[in-house]
VMD Tcl script that builds the backbone (N, CA, C; Angstrom):
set m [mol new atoms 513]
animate dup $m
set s [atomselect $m all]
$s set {name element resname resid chain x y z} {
  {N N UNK 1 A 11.924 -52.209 64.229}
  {CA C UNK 1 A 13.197 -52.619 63.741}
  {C C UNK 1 A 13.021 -53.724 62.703}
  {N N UNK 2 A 12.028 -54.688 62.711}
  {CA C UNK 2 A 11.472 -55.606 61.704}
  {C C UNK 2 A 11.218 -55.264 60.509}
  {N N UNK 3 A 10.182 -53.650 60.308}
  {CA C UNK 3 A 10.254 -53.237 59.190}
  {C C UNK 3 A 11.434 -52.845 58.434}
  {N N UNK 4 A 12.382 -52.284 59.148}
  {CA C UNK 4 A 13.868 -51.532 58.646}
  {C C UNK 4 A 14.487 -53.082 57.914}
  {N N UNK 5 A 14.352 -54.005 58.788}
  {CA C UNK 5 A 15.286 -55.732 58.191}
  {C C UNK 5 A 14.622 -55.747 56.499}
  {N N UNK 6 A 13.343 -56.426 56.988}
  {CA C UNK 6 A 12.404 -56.213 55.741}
  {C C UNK 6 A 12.487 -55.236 54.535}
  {N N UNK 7 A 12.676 -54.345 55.268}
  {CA C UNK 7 A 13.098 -53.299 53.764}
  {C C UNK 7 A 14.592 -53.169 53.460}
  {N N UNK 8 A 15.177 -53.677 54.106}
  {CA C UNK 8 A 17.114 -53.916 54.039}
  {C C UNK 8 A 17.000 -54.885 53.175}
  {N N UNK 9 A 16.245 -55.923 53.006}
  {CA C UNK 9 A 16.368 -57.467 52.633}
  {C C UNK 9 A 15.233 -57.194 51.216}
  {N N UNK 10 A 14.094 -56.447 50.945}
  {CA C UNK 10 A 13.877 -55.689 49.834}
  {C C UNK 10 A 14.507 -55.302 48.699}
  {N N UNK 11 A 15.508 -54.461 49.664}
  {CA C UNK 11 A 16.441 -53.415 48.672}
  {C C UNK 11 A 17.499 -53.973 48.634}
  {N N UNK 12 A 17.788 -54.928 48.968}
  {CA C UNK 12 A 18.756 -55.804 48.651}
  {C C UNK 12 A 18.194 -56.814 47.169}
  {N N UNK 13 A 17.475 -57.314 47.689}
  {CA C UNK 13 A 16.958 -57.854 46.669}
  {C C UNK 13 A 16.957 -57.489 45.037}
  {N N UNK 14 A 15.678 -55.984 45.738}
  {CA C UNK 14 A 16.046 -55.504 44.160}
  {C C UNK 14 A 17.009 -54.794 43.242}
  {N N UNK 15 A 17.775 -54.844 44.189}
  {CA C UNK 15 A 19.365 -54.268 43.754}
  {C C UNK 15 A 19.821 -55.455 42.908}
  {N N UNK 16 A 19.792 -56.630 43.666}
  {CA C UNK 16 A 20.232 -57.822 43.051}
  {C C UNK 16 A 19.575 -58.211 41.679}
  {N N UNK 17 A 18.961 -57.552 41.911}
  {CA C UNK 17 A 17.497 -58.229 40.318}
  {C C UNK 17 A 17.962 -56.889 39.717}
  {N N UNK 18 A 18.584 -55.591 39.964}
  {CA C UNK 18 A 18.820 -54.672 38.448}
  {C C UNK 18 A 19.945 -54.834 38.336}
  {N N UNK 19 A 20.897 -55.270 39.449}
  {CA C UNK 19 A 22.172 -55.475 38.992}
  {C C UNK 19 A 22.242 -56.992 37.953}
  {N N UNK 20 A 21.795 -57.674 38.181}
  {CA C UNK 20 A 21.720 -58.972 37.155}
  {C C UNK 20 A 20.731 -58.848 35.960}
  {N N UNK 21 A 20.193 -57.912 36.260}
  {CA C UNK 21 A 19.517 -57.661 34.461}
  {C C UNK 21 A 20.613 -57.058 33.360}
  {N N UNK 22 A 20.290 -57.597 32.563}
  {CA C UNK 22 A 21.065 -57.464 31.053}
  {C C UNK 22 A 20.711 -55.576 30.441}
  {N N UNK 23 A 22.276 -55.221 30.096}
  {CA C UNK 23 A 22.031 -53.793 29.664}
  {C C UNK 23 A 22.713 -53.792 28.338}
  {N N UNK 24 A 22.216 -52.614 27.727}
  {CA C UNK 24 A 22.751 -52.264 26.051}
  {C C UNK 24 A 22.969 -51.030 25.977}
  {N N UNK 25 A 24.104 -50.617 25.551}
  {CA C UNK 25 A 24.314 -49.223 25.036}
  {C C UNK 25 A 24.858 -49.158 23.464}
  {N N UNK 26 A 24.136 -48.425 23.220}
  {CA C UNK 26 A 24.657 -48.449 21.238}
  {C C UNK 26 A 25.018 -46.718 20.959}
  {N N UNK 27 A 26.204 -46.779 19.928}
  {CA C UNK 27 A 26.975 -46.124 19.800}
  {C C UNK 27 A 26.529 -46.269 17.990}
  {N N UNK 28 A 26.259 -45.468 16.854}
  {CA C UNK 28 A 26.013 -45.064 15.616}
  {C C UNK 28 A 27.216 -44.705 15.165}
  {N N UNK 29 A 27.789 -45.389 13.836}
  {CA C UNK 29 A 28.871 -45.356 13.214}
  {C C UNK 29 A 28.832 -44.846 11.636}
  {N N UNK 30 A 29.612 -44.388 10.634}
  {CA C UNK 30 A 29.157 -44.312 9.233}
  {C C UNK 30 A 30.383 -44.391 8.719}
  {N N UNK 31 A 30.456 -45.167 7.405}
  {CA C UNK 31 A 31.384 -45.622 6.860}
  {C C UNK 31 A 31.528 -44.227 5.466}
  {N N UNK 32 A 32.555 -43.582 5.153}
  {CA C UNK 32 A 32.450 -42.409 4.031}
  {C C UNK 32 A 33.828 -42.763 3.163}
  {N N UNK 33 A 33.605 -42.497 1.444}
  {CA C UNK 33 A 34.612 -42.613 1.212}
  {C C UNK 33 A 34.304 -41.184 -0.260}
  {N N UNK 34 A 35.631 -40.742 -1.042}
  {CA C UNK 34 A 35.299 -40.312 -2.012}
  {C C UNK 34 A 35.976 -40.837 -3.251}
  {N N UNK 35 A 35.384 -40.188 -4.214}
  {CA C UNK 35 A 35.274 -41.062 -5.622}
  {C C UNK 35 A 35.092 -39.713 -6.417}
  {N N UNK 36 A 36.612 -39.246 -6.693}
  {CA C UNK 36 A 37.129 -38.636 -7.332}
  {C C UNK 36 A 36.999 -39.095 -9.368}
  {N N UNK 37 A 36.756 -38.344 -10.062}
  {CA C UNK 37 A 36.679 -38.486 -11.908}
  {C C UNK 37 A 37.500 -39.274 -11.878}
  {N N UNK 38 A 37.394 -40.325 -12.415}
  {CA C UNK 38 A 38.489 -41.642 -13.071}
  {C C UNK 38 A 38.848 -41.735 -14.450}
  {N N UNK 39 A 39.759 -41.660 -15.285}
  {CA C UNK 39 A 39.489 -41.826 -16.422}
  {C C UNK 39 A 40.606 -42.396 -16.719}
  {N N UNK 40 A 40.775 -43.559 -17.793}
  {CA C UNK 40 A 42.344 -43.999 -18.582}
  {C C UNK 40 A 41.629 -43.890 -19.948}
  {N N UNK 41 A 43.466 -44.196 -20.630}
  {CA C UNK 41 A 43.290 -44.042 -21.913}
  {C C UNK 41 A 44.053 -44.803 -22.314}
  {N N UNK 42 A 44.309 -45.428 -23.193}
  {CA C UNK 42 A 45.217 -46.533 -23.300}
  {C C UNK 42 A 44.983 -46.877 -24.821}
  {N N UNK 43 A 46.372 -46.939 -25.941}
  {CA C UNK 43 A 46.440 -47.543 -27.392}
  {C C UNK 43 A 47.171 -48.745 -27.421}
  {N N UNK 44 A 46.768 -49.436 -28.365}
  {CA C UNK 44 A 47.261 -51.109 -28.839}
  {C C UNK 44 A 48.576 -50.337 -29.464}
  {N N UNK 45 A 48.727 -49.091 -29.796}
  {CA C UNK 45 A 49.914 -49.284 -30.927}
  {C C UNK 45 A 49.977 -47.589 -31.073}
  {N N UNK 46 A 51.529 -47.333 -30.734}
  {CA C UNK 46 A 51.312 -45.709 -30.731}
  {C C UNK 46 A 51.702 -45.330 -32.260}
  {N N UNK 47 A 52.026 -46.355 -33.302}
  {CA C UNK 47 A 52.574 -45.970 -34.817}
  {C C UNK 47 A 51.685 -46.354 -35.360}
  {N N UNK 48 A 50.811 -45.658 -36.502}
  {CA C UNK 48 A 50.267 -46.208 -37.708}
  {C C UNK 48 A 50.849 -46.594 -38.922}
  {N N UNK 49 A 51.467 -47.680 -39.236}
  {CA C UNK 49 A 52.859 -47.641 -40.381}
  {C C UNK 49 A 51.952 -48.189 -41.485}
  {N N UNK 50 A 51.771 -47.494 -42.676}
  {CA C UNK 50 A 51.334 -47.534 -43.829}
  {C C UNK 50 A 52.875 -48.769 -44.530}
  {N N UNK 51 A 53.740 -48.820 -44.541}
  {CA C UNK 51 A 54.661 -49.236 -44.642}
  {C C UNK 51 A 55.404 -48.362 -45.791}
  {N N UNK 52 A 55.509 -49.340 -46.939}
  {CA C UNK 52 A 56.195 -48.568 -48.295}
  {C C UNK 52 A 54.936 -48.468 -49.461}
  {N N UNK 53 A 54.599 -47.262 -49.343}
  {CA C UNK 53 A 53.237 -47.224 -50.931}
  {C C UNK 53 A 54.349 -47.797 -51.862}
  {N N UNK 54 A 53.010 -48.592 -53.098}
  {CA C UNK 54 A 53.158 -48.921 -53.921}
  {C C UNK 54 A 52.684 -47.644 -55.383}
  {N N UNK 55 A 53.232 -48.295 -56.443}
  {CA C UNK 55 A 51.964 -47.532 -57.747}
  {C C UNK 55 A 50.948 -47.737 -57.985}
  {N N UNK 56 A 50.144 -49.012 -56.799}
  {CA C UNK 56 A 48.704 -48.985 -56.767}
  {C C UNK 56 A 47.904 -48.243 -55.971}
  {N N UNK 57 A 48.536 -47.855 -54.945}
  {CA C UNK 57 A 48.034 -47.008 -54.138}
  {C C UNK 57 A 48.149 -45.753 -54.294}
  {N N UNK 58 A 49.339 -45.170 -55.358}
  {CA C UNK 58 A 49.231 -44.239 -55.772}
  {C C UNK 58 A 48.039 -44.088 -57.265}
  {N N UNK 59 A 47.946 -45.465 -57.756}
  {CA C UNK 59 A 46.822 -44.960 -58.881}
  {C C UNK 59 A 45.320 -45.043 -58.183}
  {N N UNK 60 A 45.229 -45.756 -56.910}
  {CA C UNK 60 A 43.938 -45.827 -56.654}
  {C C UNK 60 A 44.112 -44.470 -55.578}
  {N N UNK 61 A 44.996 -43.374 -55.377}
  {CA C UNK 61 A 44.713 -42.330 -54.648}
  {C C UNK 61 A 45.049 -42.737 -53.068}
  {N N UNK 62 A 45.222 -43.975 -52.526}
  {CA C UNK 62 A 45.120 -43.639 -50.694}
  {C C UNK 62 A 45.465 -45.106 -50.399}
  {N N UNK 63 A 46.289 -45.291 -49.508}
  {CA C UNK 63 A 46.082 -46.395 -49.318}
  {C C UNK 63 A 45.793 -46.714 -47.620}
  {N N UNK 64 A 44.841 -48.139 -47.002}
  {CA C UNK 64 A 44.411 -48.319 -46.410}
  {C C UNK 64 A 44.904 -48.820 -44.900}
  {N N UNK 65 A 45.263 -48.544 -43.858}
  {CA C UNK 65 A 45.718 -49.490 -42.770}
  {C C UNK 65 A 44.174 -49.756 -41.462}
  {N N UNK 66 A 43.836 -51.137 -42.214}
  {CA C UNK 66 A 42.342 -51.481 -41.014}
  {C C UNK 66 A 43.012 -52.137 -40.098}
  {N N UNK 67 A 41.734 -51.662 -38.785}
  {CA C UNK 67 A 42.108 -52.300 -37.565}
  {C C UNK 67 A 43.351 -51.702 -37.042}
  {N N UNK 68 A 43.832 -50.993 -37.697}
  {CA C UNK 68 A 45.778 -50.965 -37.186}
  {C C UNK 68 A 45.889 -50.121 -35.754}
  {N N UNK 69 A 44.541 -49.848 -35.227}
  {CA C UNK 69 A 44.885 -49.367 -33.559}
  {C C UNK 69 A 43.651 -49.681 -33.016}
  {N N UNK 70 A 43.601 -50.150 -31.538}
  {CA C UNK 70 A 42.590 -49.966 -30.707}
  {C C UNK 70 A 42.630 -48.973 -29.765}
  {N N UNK 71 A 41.747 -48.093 -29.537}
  {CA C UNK 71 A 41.735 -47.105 -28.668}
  {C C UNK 71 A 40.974 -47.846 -27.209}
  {N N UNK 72 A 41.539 -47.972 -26.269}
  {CA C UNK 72 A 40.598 -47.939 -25.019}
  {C C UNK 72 A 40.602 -47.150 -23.901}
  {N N UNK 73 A 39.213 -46.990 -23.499}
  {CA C UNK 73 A 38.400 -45.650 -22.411}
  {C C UNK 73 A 37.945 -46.925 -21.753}
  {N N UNK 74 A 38.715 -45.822 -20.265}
  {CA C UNK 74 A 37.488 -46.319 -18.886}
  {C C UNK 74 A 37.495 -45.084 -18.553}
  {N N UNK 75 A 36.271 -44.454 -17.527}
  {CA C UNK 75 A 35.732 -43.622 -17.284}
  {C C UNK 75 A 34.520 -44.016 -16.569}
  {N N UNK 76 A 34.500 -43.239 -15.115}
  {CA C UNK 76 A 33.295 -43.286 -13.902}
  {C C UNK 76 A 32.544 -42.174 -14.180}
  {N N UNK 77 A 32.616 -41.204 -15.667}
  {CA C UNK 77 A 31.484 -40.406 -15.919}
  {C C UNK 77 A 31.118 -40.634 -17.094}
  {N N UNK 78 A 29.977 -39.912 -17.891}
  {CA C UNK 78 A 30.323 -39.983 -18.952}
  {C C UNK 78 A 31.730 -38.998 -19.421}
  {N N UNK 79 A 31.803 -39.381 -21.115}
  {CA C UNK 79 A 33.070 -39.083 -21.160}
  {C C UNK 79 A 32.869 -38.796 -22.637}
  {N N UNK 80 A 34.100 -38.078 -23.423}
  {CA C UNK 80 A 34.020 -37.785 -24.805}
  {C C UNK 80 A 35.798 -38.125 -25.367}
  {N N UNK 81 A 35.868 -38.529 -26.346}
  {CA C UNK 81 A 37.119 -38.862 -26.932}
  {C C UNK 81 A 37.414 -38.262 -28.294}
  {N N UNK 82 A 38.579 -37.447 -28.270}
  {CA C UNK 82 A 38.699 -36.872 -29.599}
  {C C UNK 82 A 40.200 -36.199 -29.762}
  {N N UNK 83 A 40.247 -36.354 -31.123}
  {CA C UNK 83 A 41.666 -36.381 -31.478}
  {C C UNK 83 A 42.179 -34.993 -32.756}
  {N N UNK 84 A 43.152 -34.803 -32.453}
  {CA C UNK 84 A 43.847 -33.882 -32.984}
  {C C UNK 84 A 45.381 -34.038 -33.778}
  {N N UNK 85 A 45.469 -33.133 -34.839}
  {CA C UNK 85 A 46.781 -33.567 -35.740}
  {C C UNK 85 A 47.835 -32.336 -34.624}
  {N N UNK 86 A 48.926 -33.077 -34.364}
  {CA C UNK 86 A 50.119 -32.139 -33.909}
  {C C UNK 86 A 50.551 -30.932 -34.464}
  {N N UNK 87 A 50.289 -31.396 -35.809}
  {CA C UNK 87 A 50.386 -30.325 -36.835}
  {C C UNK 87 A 50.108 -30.155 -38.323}
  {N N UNK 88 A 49.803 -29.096 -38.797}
  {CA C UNK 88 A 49.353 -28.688 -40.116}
  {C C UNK 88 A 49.629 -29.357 -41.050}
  {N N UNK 89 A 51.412 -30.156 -41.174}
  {CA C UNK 89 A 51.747 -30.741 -42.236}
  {C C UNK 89 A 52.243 -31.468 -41.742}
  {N N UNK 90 A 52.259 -32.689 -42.463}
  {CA C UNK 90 A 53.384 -33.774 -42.040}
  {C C UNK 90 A 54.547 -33.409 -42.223}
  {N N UNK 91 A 55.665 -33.860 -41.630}
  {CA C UNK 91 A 56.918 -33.654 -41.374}
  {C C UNK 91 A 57.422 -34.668 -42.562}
  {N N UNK 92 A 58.352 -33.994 -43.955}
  {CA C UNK 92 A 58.983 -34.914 -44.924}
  {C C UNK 92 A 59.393 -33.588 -46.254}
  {N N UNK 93 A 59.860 -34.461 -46.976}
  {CA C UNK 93 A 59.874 -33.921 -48.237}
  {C C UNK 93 A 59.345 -32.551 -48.844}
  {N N UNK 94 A 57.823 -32.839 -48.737}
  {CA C UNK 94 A 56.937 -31.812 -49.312}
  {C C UNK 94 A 55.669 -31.884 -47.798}
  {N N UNK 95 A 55.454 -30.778 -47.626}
  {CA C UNK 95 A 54.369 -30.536 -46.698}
  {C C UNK 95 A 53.015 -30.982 -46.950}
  {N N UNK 96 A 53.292 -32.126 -46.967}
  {CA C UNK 96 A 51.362 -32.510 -46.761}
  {C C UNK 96 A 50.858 -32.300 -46.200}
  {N N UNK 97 A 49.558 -31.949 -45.906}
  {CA C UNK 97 A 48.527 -31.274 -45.479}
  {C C UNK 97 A 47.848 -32.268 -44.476}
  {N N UNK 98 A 47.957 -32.058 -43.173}
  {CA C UNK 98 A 47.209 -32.944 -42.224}
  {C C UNK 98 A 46.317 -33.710 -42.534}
  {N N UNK 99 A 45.515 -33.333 -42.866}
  {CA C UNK 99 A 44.044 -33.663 -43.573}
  {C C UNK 99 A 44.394 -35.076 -44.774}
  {N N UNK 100 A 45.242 -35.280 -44.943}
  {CA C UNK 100 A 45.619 -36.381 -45.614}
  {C C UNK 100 A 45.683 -37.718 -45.097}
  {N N UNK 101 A 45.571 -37.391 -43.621}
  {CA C UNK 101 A 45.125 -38.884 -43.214}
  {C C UNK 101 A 43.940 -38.455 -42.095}
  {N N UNK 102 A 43.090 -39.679 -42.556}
  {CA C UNK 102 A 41.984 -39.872 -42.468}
  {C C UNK 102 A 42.088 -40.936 -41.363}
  {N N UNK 103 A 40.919 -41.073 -40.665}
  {CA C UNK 103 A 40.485 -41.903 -39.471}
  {C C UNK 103 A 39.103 -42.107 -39.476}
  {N N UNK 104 A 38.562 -43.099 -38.900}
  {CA C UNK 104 A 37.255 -43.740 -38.615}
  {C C UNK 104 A 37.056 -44.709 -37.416}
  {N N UNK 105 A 36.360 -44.814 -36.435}
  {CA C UNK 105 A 35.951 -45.950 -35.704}
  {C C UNK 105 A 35.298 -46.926 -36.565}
  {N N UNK 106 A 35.698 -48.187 -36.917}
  {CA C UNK 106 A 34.907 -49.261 -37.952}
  {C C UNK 106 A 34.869 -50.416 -36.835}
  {N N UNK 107 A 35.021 -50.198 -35.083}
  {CA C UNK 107 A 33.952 -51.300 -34.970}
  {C C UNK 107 A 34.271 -50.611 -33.385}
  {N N UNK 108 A 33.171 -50.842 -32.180}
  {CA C UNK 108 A 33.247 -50.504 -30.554}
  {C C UNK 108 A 32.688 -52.041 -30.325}
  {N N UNK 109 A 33.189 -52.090 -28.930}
  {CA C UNK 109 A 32.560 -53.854 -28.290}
  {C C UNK 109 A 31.554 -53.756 -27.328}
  {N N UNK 110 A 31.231 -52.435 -27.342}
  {CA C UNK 110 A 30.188 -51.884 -26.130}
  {C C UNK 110 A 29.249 -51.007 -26.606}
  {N N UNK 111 A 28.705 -51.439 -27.689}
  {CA C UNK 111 A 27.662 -50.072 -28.254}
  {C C UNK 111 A 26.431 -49.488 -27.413}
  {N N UNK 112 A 26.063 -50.194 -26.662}
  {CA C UNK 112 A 25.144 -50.477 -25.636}
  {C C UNK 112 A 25.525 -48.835 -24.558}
  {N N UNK 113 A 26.741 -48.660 -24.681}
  {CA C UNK 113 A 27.283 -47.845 -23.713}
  {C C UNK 113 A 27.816 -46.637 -24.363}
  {N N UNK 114 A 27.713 -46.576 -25.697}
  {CA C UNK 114 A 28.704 -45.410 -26.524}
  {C C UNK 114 A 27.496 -44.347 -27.306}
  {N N UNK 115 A 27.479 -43.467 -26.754}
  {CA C UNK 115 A 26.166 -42.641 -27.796}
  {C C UNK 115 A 26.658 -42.574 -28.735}
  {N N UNK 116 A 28.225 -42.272 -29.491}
  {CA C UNK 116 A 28.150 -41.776 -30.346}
  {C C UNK 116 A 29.742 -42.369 -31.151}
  {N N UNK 117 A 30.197 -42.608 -32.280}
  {CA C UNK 117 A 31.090 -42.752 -32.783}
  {C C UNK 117 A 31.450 -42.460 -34.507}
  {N N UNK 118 A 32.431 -42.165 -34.321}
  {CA C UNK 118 A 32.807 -41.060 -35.831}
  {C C UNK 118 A 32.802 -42.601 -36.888}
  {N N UNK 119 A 31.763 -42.847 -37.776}
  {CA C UNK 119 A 32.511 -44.015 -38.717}
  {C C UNK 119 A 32.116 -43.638 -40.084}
  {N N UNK 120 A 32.791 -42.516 -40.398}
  {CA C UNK 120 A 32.942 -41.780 -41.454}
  {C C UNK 120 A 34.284 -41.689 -41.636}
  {N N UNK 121 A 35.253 -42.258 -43.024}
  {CA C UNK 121 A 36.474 -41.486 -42.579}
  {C C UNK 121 A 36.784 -39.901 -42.597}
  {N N UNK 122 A 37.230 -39.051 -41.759}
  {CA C UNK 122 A 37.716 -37.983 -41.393}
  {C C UNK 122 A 38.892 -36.995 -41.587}
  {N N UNK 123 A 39.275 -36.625 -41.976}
  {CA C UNK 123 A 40.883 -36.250 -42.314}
  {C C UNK 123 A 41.213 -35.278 -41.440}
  {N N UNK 124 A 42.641 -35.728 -40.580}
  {CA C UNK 124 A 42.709 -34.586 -39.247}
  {C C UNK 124 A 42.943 -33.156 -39.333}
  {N N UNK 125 A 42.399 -32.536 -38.531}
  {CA C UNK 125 A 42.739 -31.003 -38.322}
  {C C UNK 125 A 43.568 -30.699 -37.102}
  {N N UNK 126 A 44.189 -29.822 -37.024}
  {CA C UNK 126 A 45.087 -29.348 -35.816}
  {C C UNK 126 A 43.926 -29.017 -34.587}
  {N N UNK 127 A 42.656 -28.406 -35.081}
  {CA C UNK 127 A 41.740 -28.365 -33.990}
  {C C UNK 127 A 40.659 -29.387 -33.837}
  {N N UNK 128 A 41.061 -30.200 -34.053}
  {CA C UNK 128 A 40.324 -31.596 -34.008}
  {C C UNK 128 A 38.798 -32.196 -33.876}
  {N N UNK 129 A 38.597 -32.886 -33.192}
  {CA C UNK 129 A 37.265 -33.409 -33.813}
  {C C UNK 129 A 36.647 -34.487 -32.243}
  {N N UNK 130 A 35.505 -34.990 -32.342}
  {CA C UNK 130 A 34.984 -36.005 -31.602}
  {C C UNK 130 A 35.384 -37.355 -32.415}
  {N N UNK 131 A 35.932 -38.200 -31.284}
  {CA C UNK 131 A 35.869 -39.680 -31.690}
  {C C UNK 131 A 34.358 -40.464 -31.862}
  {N N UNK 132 A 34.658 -40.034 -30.292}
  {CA C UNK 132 A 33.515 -41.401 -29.720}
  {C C UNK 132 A 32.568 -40.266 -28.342}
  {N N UNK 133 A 31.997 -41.063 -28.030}
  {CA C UNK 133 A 31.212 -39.854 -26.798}
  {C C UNK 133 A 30.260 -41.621 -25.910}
  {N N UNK 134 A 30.453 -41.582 -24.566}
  {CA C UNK 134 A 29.600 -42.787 -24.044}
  {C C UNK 134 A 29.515 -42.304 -22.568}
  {N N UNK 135 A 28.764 -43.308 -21.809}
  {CA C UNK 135 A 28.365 -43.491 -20.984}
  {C C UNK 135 A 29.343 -44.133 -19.814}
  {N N UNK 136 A 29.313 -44.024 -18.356}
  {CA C UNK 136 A 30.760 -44.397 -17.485}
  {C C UNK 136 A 31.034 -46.273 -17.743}
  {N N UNK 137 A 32.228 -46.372 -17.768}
  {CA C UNK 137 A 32.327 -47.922 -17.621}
  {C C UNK 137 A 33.672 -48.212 -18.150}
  {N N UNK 138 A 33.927 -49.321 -18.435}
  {CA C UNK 138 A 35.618 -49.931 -18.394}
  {C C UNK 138 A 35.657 -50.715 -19.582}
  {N N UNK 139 A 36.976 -50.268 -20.446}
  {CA C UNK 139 A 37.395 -51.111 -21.146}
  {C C UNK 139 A 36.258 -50.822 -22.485}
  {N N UNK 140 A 36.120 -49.744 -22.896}
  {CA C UNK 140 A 35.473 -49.675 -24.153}
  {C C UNK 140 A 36.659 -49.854 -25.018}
  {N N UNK 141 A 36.417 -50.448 -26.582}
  {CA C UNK 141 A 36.901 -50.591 -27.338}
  {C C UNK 141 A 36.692 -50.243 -28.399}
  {N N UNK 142 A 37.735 -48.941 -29.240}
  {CA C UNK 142 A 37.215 -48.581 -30.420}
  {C C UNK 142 A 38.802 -48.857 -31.505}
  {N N UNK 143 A 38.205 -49.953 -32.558}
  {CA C UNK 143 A 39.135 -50.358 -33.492}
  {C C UNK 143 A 38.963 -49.168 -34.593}
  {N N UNK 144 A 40.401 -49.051 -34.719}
  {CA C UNK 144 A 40.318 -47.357 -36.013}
  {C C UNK 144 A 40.779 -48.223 -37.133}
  {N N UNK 145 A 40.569 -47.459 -37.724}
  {CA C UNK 145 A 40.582 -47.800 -39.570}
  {C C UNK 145 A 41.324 -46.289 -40.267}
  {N N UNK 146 A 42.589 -45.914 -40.740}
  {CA C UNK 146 A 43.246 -45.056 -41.430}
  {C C UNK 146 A 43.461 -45.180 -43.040}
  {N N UNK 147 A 43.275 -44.205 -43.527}
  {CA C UNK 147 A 43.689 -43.979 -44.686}
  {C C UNK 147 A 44.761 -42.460 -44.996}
  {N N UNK 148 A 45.754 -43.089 -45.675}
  {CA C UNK 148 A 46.685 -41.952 -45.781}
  {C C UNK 148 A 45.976 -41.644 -47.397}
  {N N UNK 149 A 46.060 -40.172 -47.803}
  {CA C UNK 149 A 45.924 -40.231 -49.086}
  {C C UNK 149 A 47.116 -39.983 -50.060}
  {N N UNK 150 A 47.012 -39.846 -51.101}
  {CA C UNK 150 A 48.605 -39.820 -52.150}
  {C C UNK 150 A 47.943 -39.375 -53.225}
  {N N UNK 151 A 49.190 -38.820 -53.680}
  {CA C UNK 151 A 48.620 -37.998 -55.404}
  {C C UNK 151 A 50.236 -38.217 -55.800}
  {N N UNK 152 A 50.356 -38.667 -57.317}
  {CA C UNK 152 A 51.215 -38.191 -58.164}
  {C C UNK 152 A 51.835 -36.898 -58.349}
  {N N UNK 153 A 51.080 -35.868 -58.123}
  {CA C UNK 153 A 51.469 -34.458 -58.514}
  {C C UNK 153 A 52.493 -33.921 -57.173}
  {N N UNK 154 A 51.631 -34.516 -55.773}
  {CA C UNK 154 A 52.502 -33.922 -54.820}
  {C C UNK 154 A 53.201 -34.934 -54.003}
  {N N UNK 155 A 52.896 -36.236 -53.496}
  {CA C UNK 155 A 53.722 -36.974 -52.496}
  {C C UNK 155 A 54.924 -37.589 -53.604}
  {N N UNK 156 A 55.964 -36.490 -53.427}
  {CA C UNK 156 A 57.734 -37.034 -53.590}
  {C C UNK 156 A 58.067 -37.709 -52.598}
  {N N UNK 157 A 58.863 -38.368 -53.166}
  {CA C UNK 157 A 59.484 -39.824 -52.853}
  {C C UNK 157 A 60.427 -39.545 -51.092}
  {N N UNK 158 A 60.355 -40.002 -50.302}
  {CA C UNK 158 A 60.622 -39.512 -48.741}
  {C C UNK 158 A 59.792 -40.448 -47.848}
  {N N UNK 159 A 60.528 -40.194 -46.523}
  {CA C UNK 159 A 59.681 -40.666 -45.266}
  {C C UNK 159 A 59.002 -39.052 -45.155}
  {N N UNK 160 A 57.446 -39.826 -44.441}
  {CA C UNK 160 A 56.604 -38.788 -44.150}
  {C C UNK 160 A 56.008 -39.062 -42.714}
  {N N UNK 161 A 55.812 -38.339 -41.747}
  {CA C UNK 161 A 55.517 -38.586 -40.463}
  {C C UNK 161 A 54.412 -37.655 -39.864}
  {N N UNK 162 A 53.375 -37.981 -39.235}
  {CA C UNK 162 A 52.457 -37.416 -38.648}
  {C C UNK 162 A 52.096 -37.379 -37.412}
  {N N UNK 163 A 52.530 -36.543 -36.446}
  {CA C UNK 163 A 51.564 -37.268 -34.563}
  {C C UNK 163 A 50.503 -36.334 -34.674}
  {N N UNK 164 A 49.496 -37.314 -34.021}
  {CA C UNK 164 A 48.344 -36.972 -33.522}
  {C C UNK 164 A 48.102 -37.807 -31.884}
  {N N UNK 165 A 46.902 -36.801 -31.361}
  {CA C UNK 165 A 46.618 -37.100 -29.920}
  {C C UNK 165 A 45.368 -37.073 -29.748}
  {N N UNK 166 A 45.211 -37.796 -28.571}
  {CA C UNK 166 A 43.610 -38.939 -28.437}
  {C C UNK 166 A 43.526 -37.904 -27.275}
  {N N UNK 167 A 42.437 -37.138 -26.692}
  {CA C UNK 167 A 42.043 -36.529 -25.754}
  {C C UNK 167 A 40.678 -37.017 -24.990}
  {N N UNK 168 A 40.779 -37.448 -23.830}
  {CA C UNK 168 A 39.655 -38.143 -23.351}
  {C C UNK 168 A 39.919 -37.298 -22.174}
  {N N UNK 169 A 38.188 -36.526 -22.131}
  {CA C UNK 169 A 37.887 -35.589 -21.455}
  {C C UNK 169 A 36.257 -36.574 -20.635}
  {N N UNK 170 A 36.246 -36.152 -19.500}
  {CA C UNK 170 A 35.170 -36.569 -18.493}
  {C C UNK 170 A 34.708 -35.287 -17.820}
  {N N UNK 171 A 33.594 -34.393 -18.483}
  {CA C UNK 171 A 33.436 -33.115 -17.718}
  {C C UNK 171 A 32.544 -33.453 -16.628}
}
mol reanalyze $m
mol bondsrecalc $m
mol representation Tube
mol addrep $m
């Protein structure tokens, strides 16, 4: 009956010593999110106003509006920017020919990030053209530079109006 105490008072014991030992159970968690194409587009100025030509701008052929828009791209891919005339002729008097105003990028604040930018002036087409072409990131800046052109023979005296559209594509 001594041994039975002894081993009562044992297993008591070591009951007491696993019940007072320290335990851990771990449970594995994962945090997921998605990140859907991002892209904005955003202009300093949706009018390019040449204002009122003069007879200098008609003898020197075109006259100039610099700086007169900033284009800005953000984009989480790369991305391409490019623009198109609404239509064939400007809306006025006599049908000028899209192509009569001209565009150029003449300065970006992120070249570091832009493969590529038009700084040639351009004269628009209805099926349009590449601006700019870069790499993902925020707040690129491309200052345009326009030239309308003019001739004696054809721009009669009128308001003349042109829309065009900035297409920023992230394939």
């Amino acid at each position: 009956m001594k041994s039975v105490k002894v081993l009562a008072v044992l297993v008591a014991g070591v009951m007491g010593v696993v019940s007072g030992m320290a335990q851990s159970v771990t449970a594995n968690s994962t945090a997921t999110f998605t990140v859907p194409t991002l892209i904005r587009l955003q202009l300093s100025a949706s009018t390019i106003n040449f204002g009122t030509l003069t007879e200098g701008d008609y003898d020197v052929g075109y006259k100039d509006a610099l700086s007169a828009q900033v284009v800005y791209v953000w984009s989480n891919r790369p991305w391409t920017l490019s623009v198109a005339a609404n239509s064939a002729a400007w809306n006025g008097p006599w049908a000028k020919p899209a192509s009569d105003l001209l565009l150029r990028v003449a300065s970006v604040n992120r070249p570091e990030r832009i493969s590529y930018y038009l700084n040639t002036l351009t004269g628009l087409t209805t099926s349009g053209f590449t601006v700019a072409q870069g790499q993902p990131g925020g707040n690129f800046q491309h200052t345009m530079d326009f030239r309308v052109l003019v001739s004696w023979d054809n721009d009669v005296a009128g308001n003349y109006s042109l829309g065009f559209t900035y297409t920023l594509t992230a394939p």
